[in-house]
C-alpha positions as CSV (number, residue, x, y, z in Angstrom):
1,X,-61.3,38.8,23.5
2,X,-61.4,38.1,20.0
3,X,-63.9,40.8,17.5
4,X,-65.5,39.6,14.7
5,X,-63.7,41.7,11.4
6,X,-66.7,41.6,9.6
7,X,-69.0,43.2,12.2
8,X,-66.7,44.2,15.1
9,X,-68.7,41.6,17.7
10,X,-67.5,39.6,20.4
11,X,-66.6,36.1,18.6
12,X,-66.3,32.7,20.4
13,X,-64.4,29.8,20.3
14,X,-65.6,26.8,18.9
15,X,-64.8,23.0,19.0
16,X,-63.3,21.2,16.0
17,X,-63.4,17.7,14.1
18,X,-60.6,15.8,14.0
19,X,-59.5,16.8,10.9
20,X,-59.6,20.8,11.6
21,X,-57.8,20.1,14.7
22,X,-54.7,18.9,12.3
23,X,-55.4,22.0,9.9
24,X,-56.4,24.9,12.5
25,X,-54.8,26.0,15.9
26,X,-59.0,27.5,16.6
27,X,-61.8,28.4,15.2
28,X,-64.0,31.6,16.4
29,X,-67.4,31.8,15.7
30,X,-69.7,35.3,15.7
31,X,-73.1,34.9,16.8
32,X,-74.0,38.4,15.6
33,X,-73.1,37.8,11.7
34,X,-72.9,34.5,11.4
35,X,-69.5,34.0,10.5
36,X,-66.6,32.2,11.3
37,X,-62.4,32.9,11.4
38,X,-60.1,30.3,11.1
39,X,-56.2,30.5,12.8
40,X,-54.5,28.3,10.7
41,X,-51.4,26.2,12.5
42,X,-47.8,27.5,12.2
43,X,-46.5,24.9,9.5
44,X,-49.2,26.3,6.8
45,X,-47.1,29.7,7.1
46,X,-44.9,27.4,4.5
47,X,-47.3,26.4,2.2
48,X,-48.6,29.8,0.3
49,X,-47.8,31.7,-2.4
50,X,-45.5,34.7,-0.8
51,X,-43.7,34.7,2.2
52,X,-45.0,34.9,5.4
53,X,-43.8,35.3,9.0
54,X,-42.6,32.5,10.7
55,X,-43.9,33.8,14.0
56,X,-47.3,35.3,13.5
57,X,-48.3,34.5,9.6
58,X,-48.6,38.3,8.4
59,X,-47.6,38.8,4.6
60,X,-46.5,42.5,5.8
61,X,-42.9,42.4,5.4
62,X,-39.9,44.7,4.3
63,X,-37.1,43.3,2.3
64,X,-33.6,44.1,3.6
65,X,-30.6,44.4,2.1
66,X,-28.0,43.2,5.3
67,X,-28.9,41.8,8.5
68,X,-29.9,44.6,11.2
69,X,-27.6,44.1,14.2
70,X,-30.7,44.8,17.0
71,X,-33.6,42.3,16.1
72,X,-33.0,39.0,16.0
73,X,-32.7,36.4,13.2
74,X,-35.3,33.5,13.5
75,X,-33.5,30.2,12.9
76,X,-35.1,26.9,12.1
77,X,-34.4,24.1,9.3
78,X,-36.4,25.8,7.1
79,X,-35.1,28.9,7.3
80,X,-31.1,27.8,6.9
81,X,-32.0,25.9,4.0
82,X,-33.1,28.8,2.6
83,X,-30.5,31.0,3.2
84,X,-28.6,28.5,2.1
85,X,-30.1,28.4,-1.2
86,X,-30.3,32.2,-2.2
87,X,-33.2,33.0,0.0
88,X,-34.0,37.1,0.9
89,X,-33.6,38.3,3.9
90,X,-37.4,39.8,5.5
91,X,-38.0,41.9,8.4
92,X,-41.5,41.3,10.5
93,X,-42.6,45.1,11.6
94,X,-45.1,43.1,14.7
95,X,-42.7,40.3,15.9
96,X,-39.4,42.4,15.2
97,X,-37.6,39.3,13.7
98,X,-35.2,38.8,10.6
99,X,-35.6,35.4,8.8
100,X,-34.9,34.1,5.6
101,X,-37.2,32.9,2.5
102,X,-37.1,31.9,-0.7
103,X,-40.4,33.3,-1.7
104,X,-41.2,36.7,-2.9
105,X,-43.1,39.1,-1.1
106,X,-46.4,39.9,-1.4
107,X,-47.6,42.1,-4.2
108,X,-49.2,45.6,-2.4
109,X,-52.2,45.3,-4.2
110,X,-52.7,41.8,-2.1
111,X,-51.8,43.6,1.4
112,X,-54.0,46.1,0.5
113,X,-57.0,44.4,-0.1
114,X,-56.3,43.0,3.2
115,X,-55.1,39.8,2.8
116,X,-53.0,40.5,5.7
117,X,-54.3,41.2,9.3
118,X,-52.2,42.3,12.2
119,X,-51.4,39.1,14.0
120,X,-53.1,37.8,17.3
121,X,-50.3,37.3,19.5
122,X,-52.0,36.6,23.2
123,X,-54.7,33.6,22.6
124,X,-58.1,35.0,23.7
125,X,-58.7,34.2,27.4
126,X,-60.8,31.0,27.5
127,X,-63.1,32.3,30.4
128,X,-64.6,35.2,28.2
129,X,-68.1,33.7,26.8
């Protein structure tokens, strides 16, 4: 089940257009406030400003010096060209991955206003209405 962060209610899923099905993954809507959340698909994890996880999209990251030897490294195109190319090694603290990115991280003034949620691993369970 999937809470509204605005008002903490129940919020449900909605259908899309065409052209939000190629943007978003879903879109939740909250009867009780009126509002709606959008997931945005994996490949717009790409397109901002600071880096972001590859997994779940949160801008919550630490920077690390040297590889850790327990969590994985998350491998990809993307990320081997930019390792390639002088990108920094992050650390996700929710998926426990390693990857590599040639943007900065986020400023803490942007976490902190949160900009970044904890990520929604399990999809909501279609049944609950």
């Amino acid at each position: 089940m999937v809470k509204c962060t605005q008002c903490g209610g129940r919020m449900r899923r909605v259908h899309r257009t065409l052209l939000e099905r190629l943007r978003y993954s879903s879109i939740y809507y909250c009867k009780r406030c009126d509002s709606e959340e959008y997931v945005p698909r994996i490949f717009q994890y790409r397109l901002g400003e600071f880096a972001r996880c590859p997994e779940c999209g949160t801008i919550r990251l630490t920077k690390l010096k040297e590889p850790d030897k327990i969590d994985p490294i998350h491998w990809g195109w993307y990320h081997i060209k930019a390792r390639l190319s002088g990108g920094q090694l992050f650390h996700c603290r929710y998926c426990r991955i390693q990857f590599h990115d040639k943007r900065s991280r986020a400023p803490e003034s942007a976490i902190a206003q949160g900009a970044a949620r904890p990520p929604r691993h399990a999809p909501p369970d279609e049944h609950d209405e």
